[in-house]
N, C-alpha and C positions, 0 to 999 in steps of 0.2 A: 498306502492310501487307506486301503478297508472300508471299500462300501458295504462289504456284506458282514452285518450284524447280528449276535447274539443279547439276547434281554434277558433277565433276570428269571424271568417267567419260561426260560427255556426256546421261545420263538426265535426265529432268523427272520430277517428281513436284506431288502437290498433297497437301498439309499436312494432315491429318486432326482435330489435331490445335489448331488454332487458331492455328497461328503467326500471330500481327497487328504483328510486325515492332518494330525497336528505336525505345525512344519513352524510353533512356532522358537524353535533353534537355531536358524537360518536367521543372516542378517535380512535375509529376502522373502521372507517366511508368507507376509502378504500377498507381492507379486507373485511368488509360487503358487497361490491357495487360487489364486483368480485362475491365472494360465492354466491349471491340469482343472480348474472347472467347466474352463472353454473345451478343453479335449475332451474330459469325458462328456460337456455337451454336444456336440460333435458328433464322439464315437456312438451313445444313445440314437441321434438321430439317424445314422445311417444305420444300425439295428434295426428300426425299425424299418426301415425301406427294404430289409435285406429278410424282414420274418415276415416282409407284405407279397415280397413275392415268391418267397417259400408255400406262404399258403395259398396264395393265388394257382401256382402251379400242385399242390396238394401233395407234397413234400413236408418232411416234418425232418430235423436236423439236430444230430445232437453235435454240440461242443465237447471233445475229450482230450481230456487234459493229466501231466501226469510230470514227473521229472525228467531229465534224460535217462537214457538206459531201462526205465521202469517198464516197458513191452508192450507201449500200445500197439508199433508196428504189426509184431506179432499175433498180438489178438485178434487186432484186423486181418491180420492172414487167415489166423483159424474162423473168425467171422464170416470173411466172405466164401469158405470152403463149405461153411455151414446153411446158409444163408442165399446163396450165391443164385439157387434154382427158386425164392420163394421172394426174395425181395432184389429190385434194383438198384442196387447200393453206389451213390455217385462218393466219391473222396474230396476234400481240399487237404491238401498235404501242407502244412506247412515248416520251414526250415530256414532257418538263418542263408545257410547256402547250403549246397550240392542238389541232386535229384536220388541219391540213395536210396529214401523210403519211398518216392512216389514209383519208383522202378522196380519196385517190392511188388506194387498191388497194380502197376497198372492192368494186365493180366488178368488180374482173378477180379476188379470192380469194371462196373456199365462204365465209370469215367472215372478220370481223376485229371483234377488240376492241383498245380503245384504254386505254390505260393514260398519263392526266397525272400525275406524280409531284408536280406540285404540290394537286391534289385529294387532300388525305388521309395525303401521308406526304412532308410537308416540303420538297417541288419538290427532292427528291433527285437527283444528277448521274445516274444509274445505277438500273438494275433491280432488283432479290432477289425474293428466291423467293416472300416475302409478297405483295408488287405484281401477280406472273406469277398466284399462285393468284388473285388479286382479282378479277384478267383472265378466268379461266378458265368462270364461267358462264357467259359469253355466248359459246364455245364448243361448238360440238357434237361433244363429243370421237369418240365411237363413226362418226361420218358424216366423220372427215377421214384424212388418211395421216398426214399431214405439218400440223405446225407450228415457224412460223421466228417465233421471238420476236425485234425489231428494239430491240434497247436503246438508250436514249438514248446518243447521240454524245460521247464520252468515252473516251480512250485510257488511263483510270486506274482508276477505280472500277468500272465494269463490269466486268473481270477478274476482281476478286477475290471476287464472289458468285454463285456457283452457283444456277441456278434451277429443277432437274431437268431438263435438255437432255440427251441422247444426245449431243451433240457440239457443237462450238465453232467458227466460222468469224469471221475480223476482213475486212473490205474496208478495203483502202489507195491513199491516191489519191497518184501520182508528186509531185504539187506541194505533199505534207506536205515532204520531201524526206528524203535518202538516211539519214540517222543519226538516225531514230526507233526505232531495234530498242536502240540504246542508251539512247536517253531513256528509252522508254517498256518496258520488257523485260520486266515484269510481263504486260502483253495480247500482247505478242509471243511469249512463252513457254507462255502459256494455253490456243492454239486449233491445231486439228489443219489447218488451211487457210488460210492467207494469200490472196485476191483481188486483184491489183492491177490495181483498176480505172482508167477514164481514158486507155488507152495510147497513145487516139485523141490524146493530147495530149502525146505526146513529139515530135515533130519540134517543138514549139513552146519545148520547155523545157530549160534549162541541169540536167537533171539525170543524174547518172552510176549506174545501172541494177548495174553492175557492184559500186559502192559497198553498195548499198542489198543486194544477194544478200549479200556479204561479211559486212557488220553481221547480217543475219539469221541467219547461220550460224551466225556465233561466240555468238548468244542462243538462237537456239532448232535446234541442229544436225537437218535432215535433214526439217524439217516441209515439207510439201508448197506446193507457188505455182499462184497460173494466173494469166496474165493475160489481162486482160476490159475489151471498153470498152461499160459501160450503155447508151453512145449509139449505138454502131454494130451495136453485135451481136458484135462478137469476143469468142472464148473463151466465150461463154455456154455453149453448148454442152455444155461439158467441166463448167462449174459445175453444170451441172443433173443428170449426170451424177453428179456426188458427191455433188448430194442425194437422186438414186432409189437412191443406194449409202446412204447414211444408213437409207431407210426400207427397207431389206432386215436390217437388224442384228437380234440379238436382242434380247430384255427382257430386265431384271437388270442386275448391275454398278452401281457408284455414281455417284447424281448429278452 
């Protein structure tokens, strides 16, 4: 689909508008363009119901987003070890099936709700905003700072649906390799934080680092990197730092 836009002048934007992208390949290419502008009007609207009562309860949420295997889990492990005495950190887990990761961090987060995409809304690759609000009772919004919705693992689908987040971070593991900003430019363009986690694992790997900044640039010019390794503890630090900068922001502004 690719709501989220690069211009010529270097700027990103996100489509207001429904852009769901050219479908005209498709004997059905029309009816398609209508139907996913109904979804994503939809999904927008319940965003916003979902970032009114975010800020009503003075909660700010980020969206993290990443492929499978890339290590959000773990992050959030290190996260909330980090973290765990200075801010309330609630979770939505979400997962096609199992309870795996949400039985990772129930433990060490104030909450987590677990969100299977296959209970109820079709074992969907990716989040929306309906799944997040679904999530959301088993939430004590008014008792957290922070919630980091962990959407299922997916470098495609989850970009393109807003869930009422304050902001957007992807974790990237070195061993996807170097020309995913090109494949995948849609979630590269999306999120104000790239993580590249793992880095405990470059002396191990044939990959060129130099490549991988390059490609990011020319997709999404000027957005911010850390790199971090879930396993060691590098760079966490600085990660957790950008999320107590998260719950400092104001309310308002679009989902």
């Amino acid at each position: 689909m690719g709501r989220f836009h690069r211009h010529a002048d270097g700027t990103t934007h996100t489509h207001e508008h429904a852009d769901v992208g050219d479908h005209h390949g498709y004997e059905t290419g029309p009816l398609r363009v209508e139907v996913l502008a109904h979804i994503l009007g939809e999904n927008d609207r319940t965003a916003a119901a979902n970032r009114a009562d975010f800020d009503a309860a003075g909660v700010r949420t980020v969206n993290l987003m990443s492929s499978p295997g890339a290590g959000k889990t773990a992050l959030l492990e290190r996260t909330l070890e980090h973290l765990g005495d200075r801010l309330r950190i609630g979770i939505v887990e979400g997962d096609i099936e199992t309870s795996l990761d949400a039985d990772r961090l129930r433990d060490r987060a104030a909450a987590v709700s677990l969100l299977n995409t296959a209970d109820g809304f079709g074992g969907e690759c990716h989040l929306d905003a309906t799944m997040v609000r679904a999530a959301l009772p088993a939430l004590p919004l008014a008792e957290l700072d922070l919630v980091v919705v962990e959407n299922v693992g997916n470098l495609v689908c989850p970009a393109e649906f807003t869930v009422g987040e304050h902001a957007r971070a992807m974790v990237f593991s070195p061993t996807e390799g170097e020309d995913k900003p090109y494949k995948y430019p849609v979630m590269f363009r999306s999120v104000e934080l790239v993580v590249l986690n793992k880095v405990d694992l470059l002396p191990h790997l044939d990959v060129d680092l130099d490549r991988f900044h390059a490609a990011l640039a020319d997709v999404h010019p000027g957005v911010r990197t850390l790199q971090v390794s879930a396993r060691t503890g590098e760079g966490v630090e600085a990660w957790c730092d950008w999320l107590l900068e998260v719950t400092r922001r104001p309310a308002g502004g679009p989902p």
